[in-house]
N, C-alpha and C positions, 0 to 999 in steps of 0.2 A: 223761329228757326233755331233749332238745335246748335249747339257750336261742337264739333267734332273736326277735330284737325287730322290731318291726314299727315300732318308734316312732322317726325319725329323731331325729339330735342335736338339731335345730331343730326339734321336733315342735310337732304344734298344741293345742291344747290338749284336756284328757285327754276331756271335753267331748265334744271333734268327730273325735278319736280314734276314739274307740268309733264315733259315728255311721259313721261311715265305715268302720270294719272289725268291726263287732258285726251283728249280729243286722237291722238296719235295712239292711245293703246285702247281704243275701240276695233275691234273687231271688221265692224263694217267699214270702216275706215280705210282699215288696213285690203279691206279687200277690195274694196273700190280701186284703192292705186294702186294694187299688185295686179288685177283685171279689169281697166276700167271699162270691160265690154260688159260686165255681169250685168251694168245698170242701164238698164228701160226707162223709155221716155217716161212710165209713170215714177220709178224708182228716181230720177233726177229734178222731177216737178217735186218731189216730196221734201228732198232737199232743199230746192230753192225755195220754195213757200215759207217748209218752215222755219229757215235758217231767219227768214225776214221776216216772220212773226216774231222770231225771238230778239232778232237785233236791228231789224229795217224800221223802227220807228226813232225818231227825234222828239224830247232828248233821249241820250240810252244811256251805260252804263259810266261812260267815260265822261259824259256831259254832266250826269247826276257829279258825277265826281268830281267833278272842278268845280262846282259850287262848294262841294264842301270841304275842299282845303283850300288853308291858307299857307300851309309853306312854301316861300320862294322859292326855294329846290325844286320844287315839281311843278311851277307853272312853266318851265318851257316846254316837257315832257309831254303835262297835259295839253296844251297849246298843238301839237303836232299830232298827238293821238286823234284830239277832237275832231282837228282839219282832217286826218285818214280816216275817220271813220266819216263824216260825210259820204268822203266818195265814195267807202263801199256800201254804205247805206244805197248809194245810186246806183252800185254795179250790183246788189244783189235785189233789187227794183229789176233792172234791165232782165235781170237772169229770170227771175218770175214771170216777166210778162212774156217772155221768151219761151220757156217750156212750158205756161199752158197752165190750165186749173188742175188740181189733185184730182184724184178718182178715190172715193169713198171705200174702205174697205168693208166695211159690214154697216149694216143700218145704223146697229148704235157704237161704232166707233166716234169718244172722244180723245180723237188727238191733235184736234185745235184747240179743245179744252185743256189739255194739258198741258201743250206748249203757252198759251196764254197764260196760265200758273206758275209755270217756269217763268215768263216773263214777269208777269206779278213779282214772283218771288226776288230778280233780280235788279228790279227796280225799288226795291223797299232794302235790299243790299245796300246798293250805288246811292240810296239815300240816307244812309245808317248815319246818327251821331258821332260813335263809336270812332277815334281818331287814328285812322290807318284802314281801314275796313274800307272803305269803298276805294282809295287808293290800290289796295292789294286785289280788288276783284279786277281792277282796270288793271292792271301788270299782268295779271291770268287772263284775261281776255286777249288782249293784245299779244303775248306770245302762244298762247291756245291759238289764235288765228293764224298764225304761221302754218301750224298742222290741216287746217284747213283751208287755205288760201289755193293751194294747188291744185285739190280737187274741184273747186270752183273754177278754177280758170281751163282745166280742161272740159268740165262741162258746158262753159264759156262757146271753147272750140268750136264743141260739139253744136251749139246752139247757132251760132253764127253770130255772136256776141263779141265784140273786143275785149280781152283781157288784159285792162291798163296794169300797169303794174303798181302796188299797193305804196301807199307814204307812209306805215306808220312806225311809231319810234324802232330802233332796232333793239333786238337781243339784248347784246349789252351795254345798251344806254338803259332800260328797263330795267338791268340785273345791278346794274352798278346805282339806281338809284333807291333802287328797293334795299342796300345795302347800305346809303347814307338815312337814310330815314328809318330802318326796324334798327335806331340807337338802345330803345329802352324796351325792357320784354314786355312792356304791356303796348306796346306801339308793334313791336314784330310778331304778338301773339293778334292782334285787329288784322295786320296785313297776312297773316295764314290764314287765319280764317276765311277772310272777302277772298283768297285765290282758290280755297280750297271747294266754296260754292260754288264760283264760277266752273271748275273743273267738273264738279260732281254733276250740274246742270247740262252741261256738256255731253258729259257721259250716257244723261239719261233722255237726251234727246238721241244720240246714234242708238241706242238700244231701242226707243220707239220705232225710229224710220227702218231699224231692221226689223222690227216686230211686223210692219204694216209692210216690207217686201213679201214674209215669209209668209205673211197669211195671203198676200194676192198667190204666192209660187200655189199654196197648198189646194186655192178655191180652183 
């Protein structure tokens, strides 16, 4: 895994980082919650499927990552993340079973194989030595779900789903802890990296599920 940081030396804050290169300046994303009529029953199985390929399994990113720190600053943090992501682990189960199996886009479309690679990829993150790296991808994850969490819960609706409402750390208990912990620049250059994957991962699954709307609009 390449190390390409996305976060300038003088970056903004981790905050509007993300907004800015997570999940919220995807395209499809954007357009989902500015129409959410545009998405079709296959268009929302696509999502939930693969949203739970990538993060519906135990343990996932946040789990790998409490194993491997030991700073007391972050086990309360990680402690509440864990317990929130269970349950969405359980509401984006509910949403799958809810909207139904995918519908294949072409014979040899692999985009279970891909997401599963993304997933590979981000379980070998959330397992990294490297001290702050998996901590920083669990900070990008957890506020990157913010930008996602709405759209789920309207599919939710849509589905006849209850959309409990989410546990997990807030905004700025994540920003303020990511603050006491990148002390030293080899600790805050681990924790940009682990968010910047998480984001990048991110990005390139709504660019898949858009690829796999536009090719059903076109067939």
């Amino acid at each position: 895994m390449q190390e390409t940081s996305l976060i300038p030396s003088a970056r903004p804050s981790l905050m509007d980082h993300v907004a800015e290169h997570g999940s919220a300046s995807a395209a499809y994303v954007q357009e989902s919650k500015a129409d959410f009529s545009t998405l079709g029953g296959t268009d929302i199985a696509d999502i939930a499927h693969f949203l739970c390929v990538l993060h519906g399994r135990h343990p996932g990113v946040v789990d790998h990552a409490a194993t491997k720190t030991a700073d007391v600053v972050a086990r309360e943090w990680l402690v509440e993340a864990m317990e929130g992501f269970t349950a969405e682990r359980a509401f984006l189960t509910r949403l799958t079973v809810a909207a139904g199996p995918i519908s294949g886009v072409r014979s040899e479309d692999q985009s279970n194989a891909t997401v599963l690679a993304q997933r590979k990829a981000l379980e070998m993150l959330s397992q990294s030595d490297r001290n702050g790296c998996a901590l920083g991808a669990s900070f990008a994850l957890v506020l990157d779900w913010q930008a996602i969490r709405p759209l789920l819960e309207r599919i939710a609706i849509k589905l006849g789903v209850e959309p409990r409402t989410a546990i997990l750390p807030s905004s700025e208990a994540t920003t303020r802890l990511n603050r006491e912990l990148a002390q030293s620049s080899a600790v805050e250059r681990a924790i940009n990296f682990g968010v910047d994957q998480i984001l990048t991962q991110h990005r390139g699954l709504w660019q898949l599920l858009e690829a796999r709307r536009n090719a059903r609009n076109s067939d």
